[in-house]
KOLMAR-982667 format. One line per field, with one value per atom (N, C-alpha, C, O, CB): chain; x, y, z. Coordinates in steps of 0.1 Angstrom, whole numbers, plus 5000, padded with zeros to 4 digits. Atoms other than C-alpha are relative to their C-alpha. Glycine has a CB too. Layout:
KOLMAR-982667
c <- c(A/...) .
px <- c(X/...) .
py <- c(Y/...) .
pz <- c(Z/...) .
This chain:
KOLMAR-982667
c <- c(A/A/A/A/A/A/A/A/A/A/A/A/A/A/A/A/A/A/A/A/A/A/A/A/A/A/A/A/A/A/A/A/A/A/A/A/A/A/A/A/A/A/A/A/A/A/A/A/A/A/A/A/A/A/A/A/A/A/A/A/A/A/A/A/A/A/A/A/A/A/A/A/A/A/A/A/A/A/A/A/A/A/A/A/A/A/A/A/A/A/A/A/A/A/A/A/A/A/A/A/A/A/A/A/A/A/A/A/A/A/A/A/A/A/A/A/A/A/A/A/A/A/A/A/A/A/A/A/A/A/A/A/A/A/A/A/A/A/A/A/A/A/A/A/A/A/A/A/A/A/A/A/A/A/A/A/A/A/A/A/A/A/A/A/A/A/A/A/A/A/A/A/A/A/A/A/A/A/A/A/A/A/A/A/A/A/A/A/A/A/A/A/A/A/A/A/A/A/A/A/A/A/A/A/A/A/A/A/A/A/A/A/A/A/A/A/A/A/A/A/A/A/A/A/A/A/A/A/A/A/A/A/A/A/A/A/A/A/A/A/A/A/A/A/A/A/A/A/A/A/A/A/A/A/A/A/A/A/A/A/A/A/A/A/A/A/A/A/A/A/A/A/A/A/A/A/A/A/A/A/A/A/A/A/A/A/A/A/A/A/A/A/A/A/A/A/A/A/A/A/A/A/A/A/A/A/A/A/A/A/A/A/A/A/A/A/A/A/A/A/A/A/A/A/A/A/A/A/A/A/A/A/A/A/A/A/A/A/A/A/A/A/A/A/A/A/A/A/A/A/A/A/A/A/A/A/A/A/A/A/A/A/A/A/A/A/A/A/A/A/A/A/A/A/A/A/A/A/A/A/A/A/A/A/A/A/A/A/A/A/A/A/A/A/A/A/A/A/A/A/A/A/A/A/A/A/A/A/A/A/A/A/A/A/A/A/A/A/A/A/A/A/A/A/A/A/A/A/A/A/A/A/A/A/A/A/A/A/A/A/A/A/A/A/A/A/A/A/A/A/A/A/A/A/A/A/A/A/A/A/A/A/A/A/A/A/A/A/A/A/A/A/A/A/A/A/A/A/A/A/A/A/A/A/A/A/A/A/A/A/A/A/A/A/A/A/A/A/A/A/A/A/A/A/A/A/A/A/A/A/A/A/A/A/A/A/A/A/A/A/A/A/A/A/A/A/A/A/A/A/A/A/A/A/A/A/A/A/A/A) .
px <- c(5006/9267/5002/5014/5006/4994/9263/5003/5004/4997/4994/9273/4989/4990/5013/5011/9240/4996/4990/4989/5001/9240/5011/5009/5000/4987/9274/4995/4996/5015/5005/9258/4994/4998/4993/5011/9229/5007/5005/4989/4991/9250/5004/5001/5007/4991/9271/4988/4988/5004/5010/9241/4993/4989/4989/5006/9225/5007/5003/4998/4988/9257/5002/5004/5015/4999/9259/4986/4985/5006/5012/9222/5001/4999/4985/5001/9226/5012/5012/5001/4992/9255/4996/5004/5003/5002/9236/4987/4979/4998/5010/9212/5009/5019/4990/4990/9224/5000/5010/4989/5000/9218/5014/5025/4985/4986/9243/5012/5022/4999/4987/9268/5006/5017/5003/4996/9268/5005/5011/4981/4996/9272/5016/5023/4990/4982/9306/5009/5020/5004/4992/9317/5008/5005/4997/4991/9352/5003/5013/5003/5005/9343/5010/5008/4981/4995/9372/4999/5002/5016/5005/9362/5002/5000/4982/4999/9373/4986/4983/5017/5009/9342/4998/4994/4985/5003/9340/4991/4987/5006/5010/9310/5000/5004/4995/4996/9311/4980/4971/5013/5017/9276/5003/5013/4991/4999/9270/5002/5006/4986/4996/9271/5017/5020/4989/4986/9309/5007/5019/5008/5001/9305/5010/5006/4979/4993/9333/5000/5002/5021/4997/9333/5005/5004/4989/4997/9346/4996/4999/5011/5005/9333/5016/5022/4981/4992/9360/4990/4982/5009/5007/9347/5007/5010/4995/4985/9372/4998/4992/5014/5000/9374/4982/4978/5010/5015/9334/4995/4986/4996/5006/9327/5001/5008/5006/5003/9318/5003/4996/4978/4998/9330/4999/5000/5012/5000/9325/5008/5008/4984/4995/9346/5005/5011/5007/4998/9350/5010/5018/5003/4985/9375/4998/4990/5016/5000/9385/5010/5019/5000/4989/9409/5004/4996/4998/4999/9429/4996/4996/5019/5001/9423/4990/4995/5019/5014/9388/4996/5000/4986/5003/9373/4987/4983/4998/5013/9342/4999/5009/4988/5001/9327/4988/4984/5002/5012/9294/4996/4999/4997/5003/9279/4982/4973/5006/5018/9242/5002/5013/4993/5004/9224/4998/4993/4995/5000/9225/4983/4981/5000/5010/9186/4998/4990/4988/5003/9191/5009/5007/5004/4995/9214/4995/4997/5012/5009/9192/4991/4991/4992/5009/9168/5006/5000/4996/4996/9187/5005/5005/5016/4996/9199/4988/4986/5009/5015/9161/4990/4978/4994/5007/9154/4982/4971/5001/5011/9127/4997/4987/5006/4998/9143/5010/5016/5006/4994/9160/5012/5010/4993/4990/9197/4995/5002/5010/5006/9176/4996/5005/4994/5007/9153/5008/5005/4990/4990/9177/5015/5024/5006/4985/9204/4987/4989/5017/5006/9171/4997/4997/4987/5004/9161/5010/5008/4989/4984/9199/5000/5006/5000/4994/9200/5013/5017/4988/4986/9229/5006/4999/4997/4988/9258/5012/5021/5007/4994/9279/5011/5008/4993/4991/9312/5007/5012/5008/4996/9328/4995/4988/4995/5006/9323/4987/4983/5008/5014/9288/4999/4992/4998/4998/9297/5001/4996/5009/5006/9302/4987/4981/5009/5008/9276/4988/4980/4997/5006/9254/4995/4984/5009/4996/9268/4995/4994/5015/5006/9256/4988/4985/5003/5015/9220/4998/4986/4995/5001/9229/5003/4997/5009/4996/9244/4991/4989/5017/5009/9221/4986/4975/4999) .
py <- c(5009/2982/4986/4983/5002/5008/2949/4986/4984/5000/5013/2915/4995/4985/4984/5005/2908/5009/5004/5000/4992/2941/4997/4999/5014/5001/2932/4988/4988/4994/5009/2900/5004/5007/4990/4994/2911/5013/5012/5010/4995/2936/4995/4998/5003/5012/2908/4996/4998/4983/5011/2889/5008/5004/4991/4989/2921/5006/5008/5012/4999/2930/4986/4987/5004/5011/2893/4998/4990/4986/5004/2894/5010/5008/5002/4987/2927/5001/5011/5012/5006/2913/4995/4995/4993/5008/2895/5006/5000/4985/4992/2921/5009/5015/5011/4996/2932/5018/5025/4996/4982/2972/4999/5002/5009/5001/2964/4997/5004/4991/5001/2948/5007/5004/4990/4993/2972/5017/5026/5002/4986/3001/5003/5013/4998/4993/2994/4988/4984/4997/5000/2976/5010/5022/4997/4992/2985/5010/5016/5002/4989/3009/4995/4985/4996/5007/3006/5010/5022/4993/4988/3026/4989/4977/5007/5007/3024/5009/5019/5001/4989/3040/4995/4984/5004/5003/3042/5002/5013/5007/4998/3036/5006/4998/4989/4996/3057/5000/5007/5020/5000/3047/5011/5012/4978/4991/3071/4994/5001/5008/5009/3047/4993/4984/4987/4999/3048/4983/4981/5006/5010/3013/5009/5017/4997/4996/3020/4981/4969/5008/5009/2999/5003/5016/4994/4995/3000/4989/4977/5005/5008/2987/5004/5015/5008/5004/2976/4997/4988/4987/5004/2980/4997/5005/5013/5003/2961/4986/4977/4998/5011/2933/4998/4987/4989/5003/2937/4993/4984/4989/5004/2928/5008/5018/4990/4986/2948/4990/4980/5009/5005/2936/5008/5020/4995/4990/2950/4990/4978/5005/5005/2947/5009/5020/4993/4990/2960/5005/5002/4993/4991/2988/5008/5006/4992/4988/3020/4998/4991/5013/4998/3025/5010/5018/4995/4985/3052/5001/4993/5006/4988/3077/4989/4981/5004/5005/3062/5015/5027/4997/4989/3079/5004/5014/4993/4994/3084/5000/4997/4992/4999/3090/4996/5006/5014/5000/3077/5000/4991/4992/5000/3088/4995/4998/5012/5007/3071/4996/4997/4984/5004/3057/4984/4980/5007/5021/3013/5004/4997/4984/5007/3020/5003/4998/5003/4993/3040/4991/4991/5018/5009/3014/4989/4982/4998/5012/2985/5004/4999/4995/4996/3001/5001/4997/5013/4997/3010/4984/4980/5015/5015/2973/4995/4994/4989/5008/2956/5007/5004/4999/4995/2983/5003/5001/4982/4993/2998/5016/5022/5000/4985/3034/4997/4986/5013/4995/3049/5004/5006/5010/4996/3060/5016/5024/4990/4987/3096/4999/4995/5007/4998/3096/5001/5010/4991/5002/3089/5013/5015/4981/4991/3116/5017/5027/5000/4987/3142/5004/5014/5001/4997/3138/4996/4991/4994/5000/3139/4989/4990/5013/5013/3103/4992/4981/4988/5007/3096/5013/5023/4992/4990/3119/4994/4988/4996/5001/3113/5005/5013/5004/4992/3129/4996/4986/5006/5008/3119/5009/5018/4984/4995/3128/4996/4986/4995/4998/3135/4980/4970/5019/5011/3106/4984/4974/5002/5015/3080/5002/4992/4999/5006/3089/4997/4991/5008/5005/3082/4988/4983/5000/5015/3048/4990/4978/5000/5011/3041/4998/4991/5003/5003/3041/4987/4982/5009/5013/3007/4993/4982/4998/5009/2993/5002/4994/5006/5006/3004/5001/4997/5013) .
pz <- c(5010/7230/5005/5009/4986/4999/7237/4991/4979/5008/5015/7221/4998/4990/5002/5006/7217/4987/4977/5009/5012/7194/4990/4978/5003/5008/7180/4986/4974/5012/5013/7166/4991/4980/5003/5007/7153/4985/4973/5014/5009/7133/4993/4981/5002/5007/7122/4986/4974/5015/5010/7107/4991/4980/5010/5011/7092/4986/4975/5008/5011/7072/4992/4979/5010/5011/7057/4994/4985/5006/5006/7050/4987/4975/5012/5004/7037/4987/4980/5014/5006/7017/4987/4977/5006/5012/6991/4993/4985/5004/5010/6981/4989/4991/5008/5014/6946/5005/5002/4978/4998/6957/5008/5004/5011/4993/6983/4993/4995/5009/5003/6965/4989/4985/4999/5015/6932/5011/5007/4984/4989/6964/5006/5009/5015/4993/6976/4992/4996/5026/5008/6945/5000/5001/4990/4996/6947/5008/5007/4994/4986/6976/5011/5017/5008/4987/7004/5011/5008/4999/4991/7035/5014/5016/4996/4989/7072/5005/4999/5008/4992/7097/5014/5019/4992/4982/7133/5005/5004/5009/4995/7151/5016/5024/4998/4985/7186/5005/5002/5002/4996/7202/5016/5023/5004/4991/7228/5021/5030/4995/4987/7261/5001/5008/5000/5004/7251/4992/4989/5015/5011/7231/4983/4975/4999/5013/7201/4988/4991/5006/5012/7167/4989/4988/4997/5008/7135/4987/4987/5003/5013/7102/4989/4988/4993/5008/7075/4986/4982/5007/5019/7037/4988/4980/4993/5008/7015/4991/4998/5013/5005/6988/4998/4998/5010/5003/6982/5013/5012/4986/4983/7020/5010/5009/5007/4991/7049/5016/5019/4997/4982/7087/5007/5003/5006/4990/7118/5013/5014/5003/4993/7148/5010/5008/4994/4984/7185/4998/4990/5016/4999/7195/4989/4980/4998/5011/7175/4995/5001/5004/5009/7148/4995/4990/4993/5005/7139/4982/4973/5004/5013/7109/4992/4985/4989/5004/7098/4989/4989/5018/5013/7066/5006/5002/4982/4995/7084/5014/5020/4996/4985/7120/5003/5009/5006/4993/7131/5015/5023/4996/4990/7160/5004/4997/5004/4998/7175/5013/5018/4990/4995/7200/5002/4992/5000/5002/7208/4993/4982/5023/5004/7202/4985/4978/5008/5014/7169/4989/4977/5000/5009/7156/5000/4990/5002/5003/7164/4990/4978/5013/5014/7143/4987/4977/5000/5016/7114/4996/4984/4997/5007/7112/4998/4986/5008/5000/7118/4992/4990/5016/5015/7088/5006/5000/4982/4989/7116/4996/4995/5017/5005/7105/4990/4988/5013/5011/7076/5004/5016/4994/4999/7078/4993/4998/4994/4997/7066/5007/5015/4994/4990/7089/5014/5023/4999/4988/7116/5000/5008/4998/4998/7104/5002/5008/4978/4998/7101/5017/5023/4990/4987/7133/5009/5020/5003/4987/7148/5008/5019/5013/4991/7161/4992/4995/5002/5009/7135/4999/4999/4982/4998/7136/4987/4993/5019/5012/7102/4998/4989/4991/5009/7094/4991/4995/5004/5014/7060/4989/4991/4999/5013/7022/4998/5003/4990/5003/7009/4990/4994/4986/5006/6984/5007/5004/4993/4985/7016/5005/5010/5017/4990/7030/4994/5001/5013/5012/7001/5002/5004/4991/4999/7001/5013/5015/5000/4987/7036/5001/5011/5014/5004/7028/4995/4996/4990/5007/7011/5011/5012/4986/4987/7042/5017/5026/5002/4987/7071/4990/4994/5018) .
């Protein structure tokens, strides 16, 4: 992944921040999740205090696991593809509770 995707992330999550769907989704919602892109690019998103960060490197014992592709995560941020569409057709890799992953429909 690179820091050109890292930004873009960045800026999608604060956009994505001030839509009311979003922020009634992980009201009080605290969740760690690891992003492992498949070109061995690791990230991890922090869900805490009604804000969502992301930030290089892995972290242990994450409530979730995402696994993708850099092109399948540019998409799901630039809202090109669906976070379904992308888990039906196996370019998103998910492990976690049914009830998180719910919740990430509001965030990609």
């Amino acid at each position: 992944m690179t820091d050109e995707l890292l930004e873009l992330m960045q800026e999608k999550l604060a956009d994505g921040l001030e839509r009311e769907a979003t922020k009634e989704a992980i009201d009080g919602w605290e969740r760690i999740a690891l992003l492992e892109i498949k070109n061995g690019s690791v990230y991890h998103f922090i869900v805490a205090d009604n804000t969502i960060t992301i930030h290089a490197g892995s972290i242990d014992n994450p409530d979730m696991k995402i696994q993708s592709d850099e092109d399948t995560i540019r998409k799901l941020f630039l809202e090109e593809m669906s976070a379904a569409s992308a888990l039906l057709k196996r370019k998103l890799k998910v492990k976690g509770s049914t009830s998180d992953l719910m919740k990430l429909r509001h965030i990609f």
